[in-house]
N, C-alpha and C positions, 0 to 999 in steps of 0.2 A: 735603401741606397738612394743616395741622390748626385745628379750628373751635372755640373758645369760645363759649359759649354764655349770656347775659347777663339774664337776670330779673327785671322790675323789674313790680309793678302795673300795669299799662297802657300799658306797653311792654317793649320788650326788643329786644336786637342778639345777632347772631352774629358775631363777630371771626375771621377768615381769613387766619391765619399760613401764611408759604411760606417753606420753608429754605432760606437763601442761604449762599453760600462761608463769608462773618464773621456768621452767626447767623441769627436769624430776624426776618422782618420782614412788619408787615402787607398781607395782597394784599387786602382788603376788609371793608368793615363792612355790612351786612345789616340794616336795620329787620325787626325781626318783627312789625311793631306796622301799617306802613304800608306802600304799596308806594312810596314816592319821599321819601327822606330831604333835608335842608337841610345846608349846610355848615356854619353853629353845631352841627345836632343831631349828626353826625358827627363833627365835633372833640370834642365835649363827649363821646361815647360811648369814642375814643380815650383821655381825658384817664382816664377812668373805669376803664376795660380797664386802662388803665397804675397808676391808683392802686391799685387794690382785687387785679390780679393780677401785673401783669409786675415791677415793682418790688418786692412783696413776695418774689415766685418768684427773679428775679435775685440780689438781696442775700442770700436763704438760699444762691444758689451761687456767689458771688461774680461775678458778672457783671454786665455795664451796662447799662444800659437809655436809648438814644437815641432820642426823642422830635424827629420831622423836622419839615418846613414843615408850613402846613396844605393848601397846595395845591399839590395834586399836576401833575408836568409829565409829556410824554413821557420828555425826556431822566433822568429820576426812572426808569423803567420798564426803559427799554429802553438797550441798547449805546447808543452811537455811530453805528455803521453799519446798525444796525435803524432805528434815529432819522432820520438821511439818509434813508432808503430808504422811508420810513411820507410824510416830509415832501415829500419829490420825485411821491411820489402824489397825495398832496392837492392839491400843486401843481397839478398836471397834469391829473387825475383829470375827466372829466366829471360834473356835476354833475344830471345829468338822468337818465342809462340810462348804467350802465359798459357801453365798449366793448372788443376785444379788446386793446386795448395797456393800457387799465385793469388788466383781469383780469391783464396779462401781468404788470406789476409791481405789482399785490398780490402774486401769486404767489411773486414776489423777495423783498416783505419777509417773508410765511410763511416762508419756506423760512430767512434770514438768524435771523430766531425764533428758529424749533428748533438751527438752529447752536447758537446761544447760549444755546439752554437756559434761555430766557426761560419764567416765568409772567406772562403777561397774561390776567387775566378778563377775557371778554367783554366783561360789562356796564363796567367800568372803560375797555375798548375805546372801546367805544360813545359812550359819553359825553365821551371826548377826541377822538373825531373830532368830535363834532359842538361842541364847548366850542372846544376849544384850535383845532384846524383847519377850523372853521367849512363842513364836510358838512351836508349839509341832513341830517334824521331821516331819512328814507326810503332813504339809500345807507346811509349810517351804520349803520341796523339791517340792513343785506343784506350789509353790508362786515365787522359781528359777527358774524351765519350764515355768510358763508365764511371767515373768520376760524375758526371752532369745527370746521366740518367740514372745514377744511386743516390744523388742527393734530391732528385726532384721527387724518386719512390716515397722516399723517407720523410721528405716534407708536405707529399699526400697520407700519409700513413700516421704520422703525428704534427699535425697541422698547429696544432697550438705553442709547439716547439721556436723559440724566436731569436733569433742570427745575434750572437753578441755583437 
């Protein structure tokens, strides 16, 4: 991962590159300024990040610079069959108090993750279960704390394992 860090008078952002197979790409943006940023102010901080460094930095290496959706999906994120297996939770998933078959397949998509050598932040976590697959906030933030501490198990346990 590596973090940019963006400066402006009464605000600012940090940019959250994570090295993929064909280059790097952003895993997150970070208000410094507030704690709960807007999708304008997000896109607009992208657009900014891209004018002022990635496209100057690219063109001095000859490289491109691909500018995606503004809104971000699962299938954006994760494999295929991380993607099924996140979805078939939600589906299923009680929405009150996870019970043992809950836990049993989150546990599946953890594990399909780290297969794949995915980076998912949390908080980007967080925020698509509760956005896209409609978790209430209360599982959603217990579903990011196991989330964090099943991917740290995993990456004590197979350490040589390395984040697409």
């Amino acid at each position: 991962m590596y973090c940019f860090a963006y400066i402006a008078p009464g605000s600012g952002a940090e940019v959250w590159l994570s090295e993929q197979p064909t280059g790097l790409r952003v895993a997150n943006v970070v208000s410094l300024s507030r704690l709960e940023m807007g999708c304008d102010e997000h896109n607009h901080l992208i657009a900014e990040f891209n004018r002022r460094f990635a496209a100057p930095a690219a063109l001095e290496v000859g490289a491109e610079v691909h500018v995606g959706k503004a809104e971000i999906r699962l299938e954006d994120l994760l494999t295929p069959k991380a993607t099924h297996l996140l979805k078939a939770f939600t589906r299923d998933a009680s929405r009150t108090v996870l019970d043992y078959d809950d836990v049993s397949r989150w546990s599946e998509f953890l594990s399909q993750v780290h297969r794949d050598g995915t980076v998912l932040l949390v908080d980007t976590l967080e925020e698509l279960l509760v956005g896209d697959e409609g978790m209430p906030e209360h599982i959603a933030h217990e579903l990011a704390g196991r989330y964090n501490q099943g991917m740290q198990l995993l990456r004590t346990y197979d350490p040589d394992k390395k984040a697409a």
